[in-house]
N, CA, C and O atoms as a GROMACS GRO file, in nm:
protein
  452
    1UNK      N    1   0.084  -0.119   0.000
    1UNK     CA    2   0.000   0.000   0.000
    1UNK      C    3   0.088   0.124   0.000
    1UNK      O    4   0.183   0.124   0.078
    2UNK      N    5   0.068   0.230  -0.078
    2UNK     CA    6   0.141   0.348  -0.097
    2UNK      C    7   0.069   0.430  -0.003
    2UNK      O    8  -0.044   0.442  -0.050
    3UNK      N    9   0.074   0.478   0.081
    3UNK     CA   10   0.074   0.602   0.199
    3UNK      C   11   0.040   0.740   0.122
    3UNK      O   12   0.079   0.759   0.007
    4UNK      N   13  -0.032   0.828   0.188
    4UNK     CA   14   0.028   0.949   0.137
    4UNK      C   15   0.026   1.020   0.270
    4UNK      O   16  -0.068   0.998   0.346
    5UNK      N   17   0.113   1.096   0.302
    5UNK     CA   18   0.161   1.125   0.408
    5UNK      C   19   0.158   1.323   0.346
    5UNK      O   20   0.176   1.367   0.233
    6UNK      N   21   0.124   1.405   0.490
    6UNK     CA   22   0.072   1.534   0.461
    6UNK      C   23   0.107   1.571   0.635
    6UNK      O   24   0.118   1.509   0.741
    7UNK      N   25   0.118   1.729   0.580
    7UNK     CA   26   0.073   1.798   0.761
    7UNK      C   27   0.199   1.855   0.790
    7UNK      O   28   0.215   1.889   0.907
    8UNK      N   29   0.328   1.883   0.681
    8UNK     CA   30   0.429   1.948   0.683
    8UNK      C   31   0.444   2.022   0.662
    8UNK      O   32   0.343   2.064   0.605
    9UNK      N   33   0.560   2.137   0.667
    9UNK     CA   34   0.562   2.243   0.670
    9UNK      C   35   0.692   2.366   0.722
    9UNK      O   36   0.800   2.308   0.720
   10UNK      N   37   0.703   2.474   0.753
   10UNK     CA   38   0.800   2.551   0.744
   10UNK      C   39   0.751   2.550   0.928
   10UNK      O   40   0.630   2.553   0.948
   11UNK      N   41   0.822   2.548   1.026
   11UNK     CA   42   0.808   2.613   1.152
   11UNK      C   43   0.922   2.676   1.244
   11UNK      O   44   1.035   2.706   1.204
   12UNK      N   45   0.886   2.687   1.338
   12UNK     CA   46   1.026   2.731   1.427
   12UNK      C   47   1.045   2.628   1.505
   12UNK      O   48   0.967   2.536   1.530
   13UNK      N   49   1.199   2.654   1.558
   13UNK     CA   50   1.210   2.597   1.668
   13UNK      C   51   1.117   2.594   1.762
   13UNK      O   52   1.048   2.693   1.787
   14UNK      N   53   1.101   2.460   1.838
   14UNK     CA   54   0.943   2.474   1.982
   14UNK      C   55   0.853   2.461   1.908
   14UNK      O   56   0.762   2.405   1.970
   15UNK      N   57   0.813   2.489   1.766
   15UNK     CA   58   0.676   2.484   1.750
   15UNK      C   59   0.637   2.334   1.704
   15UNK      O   60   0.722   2.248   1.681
   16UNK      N   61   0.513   2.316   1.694
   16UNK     CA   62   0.457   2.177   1.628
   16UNK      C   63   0.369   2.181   1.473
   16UNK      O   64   0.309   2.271   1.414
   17UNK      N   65   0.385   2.084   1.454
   17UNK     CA   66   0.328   1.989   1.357
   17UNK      C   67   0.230   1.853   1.400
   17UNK      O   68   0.271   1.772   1.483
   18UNK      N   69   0.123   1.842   1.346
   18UNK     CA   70   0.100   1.741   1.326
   18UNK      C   71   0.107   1.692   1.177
   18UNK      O   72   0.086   1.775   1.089
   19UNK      N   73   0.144   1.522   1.130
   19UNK     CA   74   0.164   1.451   1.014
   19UNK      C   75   0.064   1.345   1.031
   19UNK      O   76   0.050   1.266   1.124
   20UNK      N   77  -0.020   1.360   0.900
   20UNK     CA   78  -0.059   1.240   0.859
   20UNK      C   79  -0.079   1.158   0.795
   20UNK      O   80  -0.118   1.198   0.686
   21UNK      N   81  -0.074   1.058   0.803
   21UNK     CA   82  -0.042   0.927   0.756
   21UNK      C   83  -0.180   0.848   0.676
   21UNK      O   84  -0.236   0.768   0.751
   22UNK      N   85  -0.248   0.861   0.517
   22UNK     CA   86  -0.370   0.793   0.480
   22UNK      C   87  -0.361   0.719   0.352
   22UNK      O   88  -0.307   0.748   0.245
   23UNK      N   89  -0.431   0.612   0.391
   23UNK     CA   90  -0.470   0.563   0.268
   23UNK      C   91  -0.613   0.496   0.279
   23UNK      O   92  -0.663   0.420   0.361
   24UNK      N   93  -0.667   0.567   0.141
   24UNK     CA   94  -0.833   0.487   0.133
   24UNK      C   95  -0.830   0.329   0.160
   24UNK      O   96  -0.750   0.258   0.100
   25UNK      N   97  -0.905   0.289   0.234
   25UNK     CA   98  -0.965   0.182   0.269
   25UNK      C   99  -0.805   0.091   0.311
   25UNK      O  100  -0.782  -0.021   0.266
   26UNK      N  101  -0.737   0.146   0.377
   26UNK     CA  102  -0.706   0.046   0.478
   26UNK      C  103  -0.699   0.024   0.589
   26UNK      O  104  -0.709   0.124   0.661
   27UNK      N  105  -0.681  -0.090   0.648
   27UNK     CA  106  -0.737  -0.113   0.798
   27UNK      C  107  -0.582  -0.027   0.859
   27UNK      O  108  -0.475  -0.059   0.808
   28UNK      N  109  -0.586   0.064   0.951
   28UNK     CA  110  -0.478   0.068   1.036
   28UNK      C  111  -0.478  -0.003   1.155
   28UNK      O  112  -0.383  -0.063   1.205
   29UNK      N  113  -0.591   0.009   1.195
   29UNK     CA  114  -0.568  -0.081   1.333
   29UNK      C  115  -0.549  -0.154   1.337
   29UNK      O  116  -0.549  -0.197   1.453
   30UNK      N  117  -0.504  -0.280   1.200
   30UNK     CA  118  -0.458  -0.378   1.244
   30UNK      C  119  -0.323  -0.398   1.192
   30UNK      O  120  -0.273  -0.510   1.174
   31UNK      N  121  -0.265  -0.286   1.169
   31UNK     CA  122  -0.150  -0.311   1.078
   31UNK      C  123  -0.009  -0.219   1.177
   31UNK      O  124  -0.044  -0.143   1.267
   32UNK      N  125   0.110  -0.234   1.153
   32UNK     CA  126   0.194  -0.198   1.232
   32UNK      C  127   0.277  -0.085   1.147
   32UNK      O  128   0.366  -0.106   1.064
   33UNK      N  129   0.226   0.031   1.186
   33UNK     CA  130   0.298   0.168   1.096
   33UNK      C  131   0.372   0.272   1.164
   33UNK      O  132   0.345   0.342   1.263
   34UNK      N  133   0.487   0.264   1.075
   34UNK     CA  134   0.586   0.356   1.128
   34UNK      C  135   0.605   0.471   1.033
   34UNK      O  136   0.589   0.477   0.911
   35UNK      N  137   0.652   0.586   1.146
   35UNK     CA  138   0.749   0.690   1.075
   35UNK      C  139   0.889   0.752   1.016
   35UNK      O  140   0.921   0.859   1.068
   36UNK      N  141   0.945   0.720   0.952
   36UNK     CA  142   1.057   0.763   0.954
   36UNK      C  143   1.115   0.934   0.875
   36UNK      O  144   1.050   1.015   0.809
   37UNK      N  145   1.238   0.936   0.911
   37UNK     CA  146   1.293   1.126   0.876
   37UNK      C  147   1.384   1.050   0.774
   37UNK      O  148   1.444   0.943   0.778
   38UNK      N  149   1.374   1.125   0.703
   38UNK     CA  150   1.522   1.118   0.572
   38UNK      C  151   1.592   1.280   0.536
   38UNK      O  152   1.533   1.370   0.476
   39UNK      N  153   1.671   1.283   0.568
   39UNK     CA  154   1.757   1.423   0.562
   39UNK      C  155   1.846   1.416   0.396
   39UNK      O  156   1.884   1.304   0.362
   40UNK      N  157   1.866   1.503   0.328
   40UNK     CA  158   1.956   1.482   0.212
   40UNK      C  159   2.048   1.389   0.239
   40UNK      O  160   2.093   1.386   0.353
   41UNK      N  161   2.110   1.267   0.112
   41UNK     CA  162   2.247   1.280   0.176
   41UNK      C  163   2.270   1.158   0.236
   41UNK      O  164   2.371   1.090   0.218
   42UNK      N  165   2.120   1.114   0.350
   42UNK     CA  166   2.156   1.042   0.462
   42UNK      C  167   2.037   0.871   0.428
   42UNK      O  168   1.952   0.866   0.339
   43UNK      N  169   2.054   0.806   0.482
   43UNK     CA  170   1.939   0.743   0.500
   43UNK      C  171   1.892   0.752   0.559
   43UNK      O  172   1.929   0.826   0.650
   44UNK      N  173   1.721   0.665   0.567
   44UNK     CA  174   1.624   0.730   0.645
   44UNK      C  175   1.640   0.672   0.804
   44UNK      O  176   1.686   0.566   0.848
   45UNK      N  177   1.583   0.783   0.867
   45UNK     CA  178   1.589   0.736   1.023
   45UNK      C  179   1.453   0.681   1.060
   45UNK      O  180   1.353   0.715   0.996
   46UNK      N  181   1.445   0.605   1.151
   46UNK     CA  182   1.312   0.545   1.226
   46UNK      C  183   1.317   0.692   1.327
   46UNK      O  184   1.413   0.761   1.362
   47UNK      N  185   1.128   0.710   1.364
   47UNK     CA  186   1.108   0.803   1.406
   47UNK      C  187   0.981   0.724   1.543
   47UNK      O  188   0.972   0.743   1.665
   48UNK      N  189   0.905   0.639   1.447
   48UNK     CA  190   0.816   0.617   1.576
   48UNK      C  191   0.734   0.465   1.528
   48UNK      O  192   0.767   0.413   1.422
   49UNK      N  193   0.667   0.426   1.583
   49UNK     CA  194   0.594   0.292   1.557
   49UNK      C  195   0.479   0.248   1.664
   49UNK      O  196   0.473   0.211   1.781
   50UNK      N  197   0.387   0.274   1.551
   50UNK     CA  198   0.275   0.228   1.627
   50UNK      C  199   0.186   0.098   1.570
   50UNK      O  200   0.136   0.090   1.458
   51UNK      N  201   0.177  -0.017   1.695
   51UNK     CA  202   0.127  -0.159   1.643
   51UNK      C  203  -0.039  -0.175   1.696
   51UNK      O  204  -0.097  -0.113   1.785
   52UNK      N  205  -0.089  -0.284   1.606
   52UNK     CA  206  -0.200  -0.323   1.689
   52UNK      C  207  -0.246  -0.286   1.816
   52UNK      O  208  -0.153  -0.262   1.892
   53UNK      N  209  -0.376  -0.269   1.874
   53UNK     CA  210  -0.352  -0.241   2.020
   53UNK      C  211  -0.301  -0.113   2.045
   53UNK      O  212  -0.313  -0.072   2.160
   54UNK      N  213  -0.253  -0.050   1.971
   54UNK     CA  214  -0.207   0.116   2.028
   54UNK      C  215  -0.074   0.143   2.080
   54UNK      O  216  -0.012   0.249   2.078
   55UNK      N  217  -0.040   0.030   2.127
   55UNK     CA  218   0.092   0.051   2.193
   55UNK      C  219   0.171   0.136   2.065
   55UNK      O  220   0.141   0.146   1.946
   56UNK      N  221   0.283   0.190   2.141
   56UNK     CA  222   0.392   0.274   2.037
   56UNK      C  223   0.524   0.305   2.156
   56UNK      O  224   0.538   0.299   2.278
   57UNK      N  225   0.612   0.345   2.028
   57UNK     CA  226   0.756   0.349   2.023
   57UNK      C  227   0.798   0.452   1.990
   57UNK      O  228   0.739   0.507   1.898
   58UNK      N  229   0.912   0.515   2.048
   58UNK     CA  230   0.990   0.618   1.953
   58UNK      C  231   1.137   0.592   2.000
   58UNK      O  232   1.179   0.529   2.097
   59UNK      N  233   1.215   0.675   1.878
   59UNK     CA  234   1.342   0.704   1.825
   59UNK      C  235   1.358   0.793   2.056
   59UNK      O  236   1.256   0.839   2.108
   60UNK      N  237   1.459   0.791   2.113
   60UNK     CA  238   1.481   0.859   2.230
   60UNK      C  239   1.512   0.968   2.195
   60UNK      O  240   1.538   1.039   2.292
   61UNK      N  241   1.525   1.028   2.081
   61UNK     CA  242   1.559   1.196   2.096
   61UNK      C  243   1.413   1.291   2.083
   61UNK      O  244   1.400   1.413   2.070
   62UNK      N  245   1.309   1.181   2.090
   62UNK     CA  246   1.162   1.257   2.064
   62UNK      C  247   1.108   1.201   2.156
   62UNK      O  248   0.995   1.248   2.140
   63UNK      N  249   1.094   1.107   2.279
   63UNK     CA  250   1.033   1.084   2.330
   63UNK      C  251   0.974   1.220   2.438
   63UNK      O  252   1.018   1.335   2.441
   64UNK      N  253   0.891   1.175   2.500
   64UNK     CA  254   0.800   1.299   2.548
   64UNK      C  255   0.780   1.419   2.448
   64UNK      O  256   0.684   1.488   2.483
   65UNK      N  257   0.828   1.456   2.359
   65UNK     CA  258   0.792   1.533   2.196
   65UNK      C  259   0.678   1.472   2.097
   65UNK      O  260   0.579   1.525   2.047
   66UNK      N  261   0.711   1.390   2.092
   66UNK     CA  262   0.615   1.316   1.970
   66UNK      C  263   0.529   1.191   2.028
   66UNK      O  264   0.566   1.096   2.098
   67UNK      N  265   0.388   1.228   1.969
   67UNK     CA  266   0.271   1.133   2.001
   67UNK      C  267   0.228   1.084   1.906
   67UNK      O  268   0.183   1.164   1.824
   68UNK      N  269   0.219   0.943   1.871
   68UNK     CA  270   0.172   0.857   1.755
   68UNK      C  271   0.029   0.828   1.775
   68UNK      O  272  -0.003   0.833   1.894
   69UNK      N  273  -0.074   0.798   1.686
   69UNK     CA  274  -0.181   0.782   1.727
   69UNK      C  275  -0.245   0.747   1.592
   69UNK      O  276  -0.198   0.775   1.481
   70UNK      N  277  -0.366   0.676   1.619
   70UNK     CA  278  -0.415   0.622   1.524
   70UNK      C  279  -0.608   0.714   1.540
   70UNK      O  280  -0.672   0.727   1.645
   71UNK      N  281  -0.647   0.756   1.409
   71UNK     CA  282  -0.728   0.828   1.420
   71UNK      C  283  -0.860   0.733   1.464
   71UNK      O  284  -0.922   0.721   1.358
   72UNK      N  285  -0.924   0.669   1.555
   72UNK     CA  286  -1.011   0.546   1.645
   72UNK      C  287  -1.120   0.597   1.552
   72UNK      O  288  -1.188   0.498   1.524
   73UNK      N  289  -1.167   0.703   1.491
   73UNK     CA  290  -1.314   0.707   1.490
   73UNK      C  291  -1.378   0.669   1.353
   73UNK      O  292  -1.494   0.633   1.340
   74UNK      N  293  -1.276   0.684   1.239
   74UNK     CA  294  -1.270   0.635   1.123
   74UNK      C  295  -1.199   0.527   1.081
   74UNK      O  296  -1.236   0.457   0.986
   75UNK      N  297  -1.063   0.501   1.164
   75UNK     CA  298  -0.941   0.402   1.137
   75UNK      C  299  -0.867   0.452   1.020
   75UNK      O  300  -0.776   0.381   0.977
   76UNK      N  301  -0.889   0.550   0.970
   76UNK     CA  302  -0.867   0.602   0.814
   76UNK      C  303  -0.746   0.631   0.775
   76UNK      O  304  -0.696   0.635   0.663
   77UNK      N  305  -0.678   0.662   0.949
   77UNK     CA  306  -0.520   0.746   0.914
   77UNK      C  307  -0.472   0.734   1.059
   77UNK      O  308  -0.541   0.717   1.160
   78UNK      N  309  -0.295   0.749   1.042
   78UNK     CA  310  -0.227   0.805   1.182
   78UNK      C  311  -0.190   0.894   1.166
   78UNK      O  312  -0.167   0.928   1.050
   79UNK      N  313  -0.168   0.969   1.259
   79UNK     CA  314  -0.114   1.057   1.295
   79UNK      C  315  -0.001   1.097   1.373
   79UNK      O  316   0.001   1.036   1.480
   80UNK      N  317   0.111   1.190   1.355
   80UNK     CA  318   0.231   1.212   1.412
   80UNK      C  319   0.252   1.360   1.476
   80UNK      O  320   0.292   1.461   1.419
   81UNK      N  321   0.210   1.340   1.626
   81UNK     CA  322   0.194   1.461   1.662
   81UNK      C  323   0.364   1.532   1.721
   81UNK      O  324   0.427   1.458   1.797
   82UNK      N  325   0.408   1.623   1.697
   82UNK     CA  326   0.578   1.672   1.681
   82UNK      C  327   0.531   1.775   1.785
   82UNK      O  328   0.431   1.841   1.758
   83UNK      N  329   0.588   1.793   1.893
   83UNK     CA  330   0.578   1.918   1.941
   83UNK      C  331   0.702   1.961   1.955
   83UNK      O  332   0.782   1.888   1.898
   84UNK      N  333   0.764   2.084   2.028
   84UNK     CA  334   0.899   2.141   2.098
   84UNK      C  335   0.988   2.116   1.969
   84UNK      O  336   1.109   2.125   1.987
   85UNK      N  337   0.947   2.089   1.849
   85UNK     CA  338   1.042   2.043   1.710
   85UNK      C  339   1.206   2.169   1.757
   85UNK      O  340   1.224   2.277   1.814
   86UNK      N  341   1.309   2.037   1.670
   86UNK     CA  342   1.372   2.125   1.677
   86UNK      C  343   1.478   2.132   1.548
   86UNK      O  344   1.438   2.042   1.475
   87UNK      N  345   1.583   2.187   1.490
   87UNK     CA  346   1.639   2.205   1.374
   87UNK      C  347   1.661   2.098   1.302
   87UNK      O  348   1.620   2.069   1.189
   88UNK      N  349   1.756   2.018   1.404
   88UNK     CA  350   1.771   1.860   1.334
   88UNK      C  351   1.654   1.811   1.294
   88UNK      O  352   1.662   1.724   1.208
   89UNK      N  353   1.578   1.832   1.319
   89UNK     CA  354   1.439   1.747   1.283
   89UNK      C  355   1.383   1.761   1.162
   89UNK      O  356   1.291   1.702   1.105
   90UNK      N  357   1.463   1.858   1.130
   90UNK     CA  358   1.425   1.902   0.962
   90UNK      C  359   1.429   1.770   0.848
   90UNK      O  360   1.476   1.684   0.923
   91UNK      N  361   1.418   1.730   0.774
   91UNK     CA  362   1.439   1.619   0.660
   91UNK      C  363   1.248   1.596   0.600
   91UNK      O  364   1.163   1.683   0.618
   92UNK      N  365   1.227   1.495   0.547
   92UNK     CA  366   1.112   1.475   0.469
   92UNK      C  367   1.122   1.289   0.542
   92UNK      O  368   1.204   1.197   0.542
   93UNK      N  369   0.910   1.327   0.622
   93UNK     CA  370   0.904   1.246   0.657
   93UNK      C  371   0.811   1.122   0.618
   93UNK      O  372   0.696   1.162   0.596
   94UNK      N  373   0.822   1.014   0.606
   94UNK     CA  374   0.744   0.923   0.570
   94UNK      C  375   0.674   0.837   0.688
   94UNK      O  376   0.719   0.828   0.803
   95UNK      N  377   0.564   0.780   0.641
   95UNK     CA  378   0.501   0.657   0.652
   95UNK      C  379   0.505   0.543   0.627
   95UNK      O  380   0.501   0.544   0.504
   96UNK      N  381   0.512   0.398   0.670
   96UNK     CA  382   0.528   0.255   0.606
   96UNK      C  383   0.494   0.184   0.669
   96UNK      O  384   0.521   0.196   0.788
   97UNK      N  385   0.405   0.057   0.616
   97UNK     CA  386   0.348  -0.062   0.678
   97UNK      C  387   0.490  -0.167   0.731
   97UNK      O  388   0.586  -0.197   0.659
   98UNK      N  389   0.471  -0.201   0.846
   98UNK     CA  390   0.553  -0.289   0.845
   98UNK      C  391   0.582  -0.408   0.760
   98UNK      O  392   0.489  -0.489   0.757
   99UNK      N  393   0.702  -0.443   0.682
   99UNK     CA  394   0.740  -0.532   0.587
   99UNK      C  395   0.664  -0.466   0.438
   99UNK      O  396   0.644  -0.554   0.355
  100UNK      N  397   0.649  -0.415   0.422
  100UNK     CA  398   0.640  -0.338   0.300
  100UNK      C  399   0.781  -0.242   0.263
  100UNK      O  400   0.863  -0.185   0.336
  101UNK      N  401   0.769  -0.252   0.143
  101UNK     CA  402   0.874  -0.211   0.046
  101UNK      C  403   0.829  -0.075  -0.005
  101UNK      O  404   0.929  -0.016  -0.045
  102UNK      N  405   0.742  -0.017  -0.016
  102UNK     CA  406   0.677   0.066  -0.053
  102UNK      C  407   0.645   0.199   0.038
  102UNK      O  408   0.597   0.216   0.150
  103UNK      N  409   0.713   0.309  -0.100
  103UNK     CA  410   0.724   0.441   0.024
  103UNK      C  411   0.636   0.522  -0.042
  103UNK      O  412   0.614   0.504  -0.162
  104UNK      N  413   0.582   0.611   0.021
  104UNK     CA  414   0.498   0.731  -0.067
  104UNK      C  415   0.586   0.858  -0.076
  104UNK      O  416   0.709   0.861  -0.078
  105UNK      N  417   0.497   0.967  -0.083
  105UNK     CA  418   0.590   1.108  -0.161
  105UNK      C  419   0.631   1.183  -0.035
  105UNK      O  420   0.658   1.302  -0.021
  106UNK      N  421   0.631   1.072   0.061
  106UNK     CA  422   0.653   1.202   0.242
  106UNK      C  423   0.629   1.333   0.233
  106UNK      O  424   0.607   1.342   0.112
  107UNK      N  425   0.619   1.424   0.269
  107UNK     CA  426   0.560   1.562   0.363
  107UNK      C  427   0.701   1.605   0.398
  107UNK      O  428   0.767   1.514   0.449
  108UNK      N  429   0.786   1.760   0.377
  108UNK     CA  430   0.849   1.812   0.415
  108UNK      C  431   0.821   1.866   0.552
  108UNK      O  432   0.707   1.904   0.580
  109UNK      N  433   0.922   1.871   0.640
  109UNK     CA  434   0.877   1.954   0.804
  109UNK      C  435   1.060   2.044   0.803
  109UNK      O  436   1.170   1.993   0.826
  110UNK      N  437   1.042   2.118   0.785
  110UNK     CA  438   1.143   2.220   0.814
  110UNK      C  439   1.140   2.317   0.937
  110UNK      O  440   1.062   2.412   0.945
  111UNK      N  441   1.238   2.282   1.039
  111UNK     CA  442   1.230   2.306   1.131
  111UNK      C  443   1.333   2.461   1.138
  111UNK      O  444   1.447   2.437   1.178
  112UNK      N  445   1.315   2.558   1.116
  112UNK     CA  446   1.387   2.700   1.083
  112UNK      C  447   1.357   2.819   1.179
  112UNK      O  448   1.282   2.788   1.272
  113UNK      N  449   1.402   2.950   1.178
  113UNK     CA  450   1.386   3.036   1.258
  113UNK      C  451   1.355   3.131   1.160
  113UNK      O  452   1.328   3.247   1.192
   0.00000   0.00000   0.00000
């Protein structure tokens, strides 16, 4: 499934973003989706992961920053809530099903002053 991933943007340091994560008609809640950052240059970093059940994960330089969540009332999309963002955090971020090969067009988040 190709993702399309949205909710990026130009901000400051401290400020937030939310990203999200959709595709028509698939189940999220039962599927295990992560985020990752890709910076020029670099490969991509793992950012967060959220499985079945709700439970979730993050990368330790965002924990207490970033809240993963799955939208309960439609199942339609997740969401990647960024708060306190900060410069490094800048790159273009994606979405992906676990064991899928398949990336979509990620969402820029530029984290600037």
């Amino acid at each position: 499934v190709k993702f399309v991933e949205s909710g990026g943007g130009l901000v400051r340091p401290g400020g937030s973003l939310r990203l999200s994560c959709a595709a028509p008609g698939f189940a999220f809640s039962e599927a295990i989706i992560s985020w990752y950052r890709q910076v020029p240059g670099q490969a991509r970093q793992w950012v967060a992961t959220i499985v079945p059940g709700g439970d979730t994960r993050y990368t330790d330089s965002v924990k207490g920053r970033f809240t993963l969540y799955r939208d309960v009332a439609t199942n339609a999309a997740v969401y990647l809530q960024m708060d306190n963002l900060k410069h490094e955090e800048t790159g273009v971020y994606y979405c992906q099903e676990y064991g899928s090969k398949t990336w979509g067009e990620g969402t820029q988040v530029t984290v600037s002053l």
